[in-house]
N, C-alpha and C positions, 0 to 999 in steps of 0.2 A: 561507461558505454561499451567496454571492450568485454563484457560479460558474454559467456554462449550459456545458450538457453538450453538447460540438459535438463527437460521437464515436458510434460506434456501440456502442449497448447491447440484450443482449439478455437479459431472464430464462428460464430453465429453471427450469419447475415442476416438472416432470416427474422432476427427478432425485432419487433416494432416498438417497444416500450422500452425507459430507460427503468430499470426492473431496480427496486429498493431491497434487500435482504428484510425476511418476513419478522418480526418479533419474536424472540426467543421464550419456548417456554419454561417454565420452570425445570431446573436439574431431575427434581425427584420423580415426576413422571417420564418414565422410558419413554413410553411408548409418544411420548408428546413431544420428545427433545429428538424422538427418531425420527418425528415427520416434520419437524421443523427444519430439521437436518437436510432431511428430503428435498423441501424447497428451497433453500438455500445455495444445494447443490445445482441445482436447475436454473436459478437466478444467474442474470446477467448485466452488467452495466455498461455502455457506453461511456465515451469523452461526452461531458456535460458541452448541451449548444450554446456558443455567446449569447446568441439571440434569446435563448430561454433565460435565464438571470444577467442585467449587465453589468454585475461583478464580475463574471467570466472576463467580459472583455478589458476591465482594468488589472486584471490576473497578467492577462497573457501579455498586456502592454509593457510591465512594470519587470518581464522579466528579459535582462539582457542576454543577445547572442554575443560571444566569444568565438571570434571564428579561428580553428587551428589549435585549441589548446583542449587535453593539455598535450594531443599530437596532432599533426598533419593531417586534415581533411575530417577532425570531428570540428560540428559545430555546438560550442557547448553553451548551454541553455542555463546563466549563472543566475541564481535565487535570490543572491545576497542586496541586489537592488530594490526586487520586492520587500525584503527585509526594511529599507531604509522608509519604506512608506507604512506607518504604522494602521493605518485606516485600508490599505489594501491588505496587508498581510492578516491584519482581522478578518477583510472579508474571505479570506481564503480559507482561514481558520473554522469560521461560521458554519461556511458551507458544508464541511466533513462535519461538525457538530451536527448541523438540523437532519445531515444523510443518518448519522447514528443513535439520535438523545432516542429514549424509549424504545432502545432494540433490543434489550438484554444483554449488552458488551460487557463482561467481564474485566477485561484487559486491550491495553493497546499496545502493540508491540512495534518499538521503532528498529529501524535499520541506523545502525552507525553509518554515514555522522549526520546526515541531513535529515533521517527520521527523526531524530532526538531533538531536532527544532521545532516540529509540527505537533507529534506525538503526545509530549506530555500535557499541549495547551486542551489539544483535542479529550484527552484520556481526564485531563479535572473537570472540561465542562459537563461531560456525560457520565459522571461520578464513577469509573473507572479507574482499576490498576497501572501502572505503565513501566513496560519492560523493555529495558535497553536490550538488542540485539545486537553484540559487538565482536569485533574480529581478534583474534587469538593473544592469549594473554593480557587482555585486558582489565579481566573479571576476577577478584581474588574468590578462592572459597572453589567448594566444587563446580562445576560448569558441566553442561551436555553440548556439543561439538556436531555440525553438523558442513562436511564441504563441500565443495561445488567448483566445477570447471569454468575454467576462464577461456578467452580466447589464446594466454600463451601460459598456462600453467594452474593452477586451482589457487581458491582462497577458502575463506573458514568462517562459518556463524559461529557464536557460541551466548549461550545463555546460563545465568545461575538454576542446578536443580533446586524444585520446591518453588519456583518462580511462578511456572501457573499449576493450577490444578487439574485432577482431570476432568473432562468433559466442561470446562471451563469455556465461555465463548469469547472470540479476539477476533480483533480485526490489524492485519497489519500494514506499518506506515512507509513510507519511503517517499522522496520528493519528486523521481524520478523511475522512469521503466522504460527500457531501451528491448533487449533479448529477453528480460524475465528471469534471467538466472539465480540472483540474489535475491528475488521475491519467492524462488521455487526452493530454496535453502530454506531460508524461513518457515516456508509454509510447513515441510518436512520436517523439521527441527520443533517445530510447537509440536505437532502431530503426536510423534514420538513420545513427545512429554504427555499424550492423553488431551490434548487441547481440540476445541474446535474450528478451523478457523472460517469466518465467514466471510470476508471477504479481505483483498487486499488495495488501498488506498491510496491514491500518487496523485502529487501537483500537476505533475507533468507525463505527457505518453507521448510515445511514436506514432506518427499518424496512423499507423497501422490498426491502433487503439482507441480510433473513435467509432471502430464497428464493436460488437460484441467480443469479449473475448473473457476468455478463460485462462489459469494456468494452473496445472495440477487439478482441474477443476473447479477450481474457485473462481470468482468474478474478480474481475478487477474495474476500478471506479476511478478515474482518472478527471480530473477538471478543464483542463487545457492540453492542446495540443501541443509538442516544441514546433520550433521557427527554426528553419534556416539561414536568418538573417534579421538585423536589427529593422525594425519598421521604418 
């Protein structure tokens, strides 16, 4: 959470639909994969409404507040409870599947460490690649390296090259989105690789993130909001 957001973000209040990214068309037509491109760019998602699926609301129940850790005055929003319910963490799982099966997703790219818990479930059921996103030295073999400002210092994506292709279409995963920073590494780190990214994916957002919003341009699609306190 102590991430700064050194990325362009922009909210859209304005928009009234909880907007799906459009189906991808094929690679070989340009001129097809430039206007899907198009729309995509333009797409927007909201925090999904408890009221609209009431799996939201068993999401947001099951996930415990941590007050003060892992410093003074964060309220940290720990996952590993929803973990222990295997029928909610399904439904959670679900829901990023039915938002992607039949969109043309190439790949799914997780954020170390807690993308890599959602990521690959998501990336088998919509017959999908899945590429770890992980922090310095962890990846034997060549790697592309992409860094990013912290609130006291910078940290580091890095991915194996040859991982995705170009013009490849991904979506990527993280559990959580606080600033955006480490979803804005991401995004620029596929980029660079020739990638596309269509949207980026989170259990959880700052209330800030159940209007429209963007980072780097992409949508971001959040399920629950976090809590500042245990119910």
């Amino acid at each position: 959470m102590g991430e700064e957001a050194s990325c362009n973000t922009v909210s859209v209040m304005e928009a009234a639909t909880n907007a799906k990214p459009q189906p991808q068309q094929p690679k070989e037509n340009g001129r097809a994969a430039a206007a899907a491109a198009a729309v995509v760019a333009e797409a927007t998602a909201p925090v999904a409404e408890a009221a609209a699926d009431p799996r939201l609301q068993g999401i947001s129940d099951a996930i415990r507040v941590v007050p003060h850790f892992p410093k003074e005055g964060i309220m940290f929003n720990d996952i590993t409870t929803l973990l222990l319910r295997p029928g909610v963490f399904k439904d959670a799982v679900d829901l990023f599947v039915e938002r992607y099966r039949g969109m043309g997703i190439d790949a799914v790219a997780g954020i170390e460490a807690r993308g890599f818990i959602f990521g690959p479930a998501i990336a088998l059921a919509i017959g999908a690649k899945f590429i770890p996103l992980r922090k310095p030295r962890k990846l034997p073999g060549e790697v592309i390296s992409e860094k990013y400002v912290l609130e006291y210092g910078t940290d580091c994506l890095e991915m194996h090259v040859g991982a995705i292709e170009p013009a490849e279409h991904v979506i990527i995963v993280d559990d959580l989105v606080a600033t955006g920073g480490t979803l804005c590494a991401a995004i620029r780190l596929l980029e660079r690789a020739g990638a596309e990214v269509v949207e980026c994916a989170c259990l959880i957002g700052l209330p800030k993130f159940k209007n429209f919003y963007k980072l780097n341009g992409k949508p971001v699609y959040v399920l629950v909001e976090s809590r500042e306190s245990d119910k």
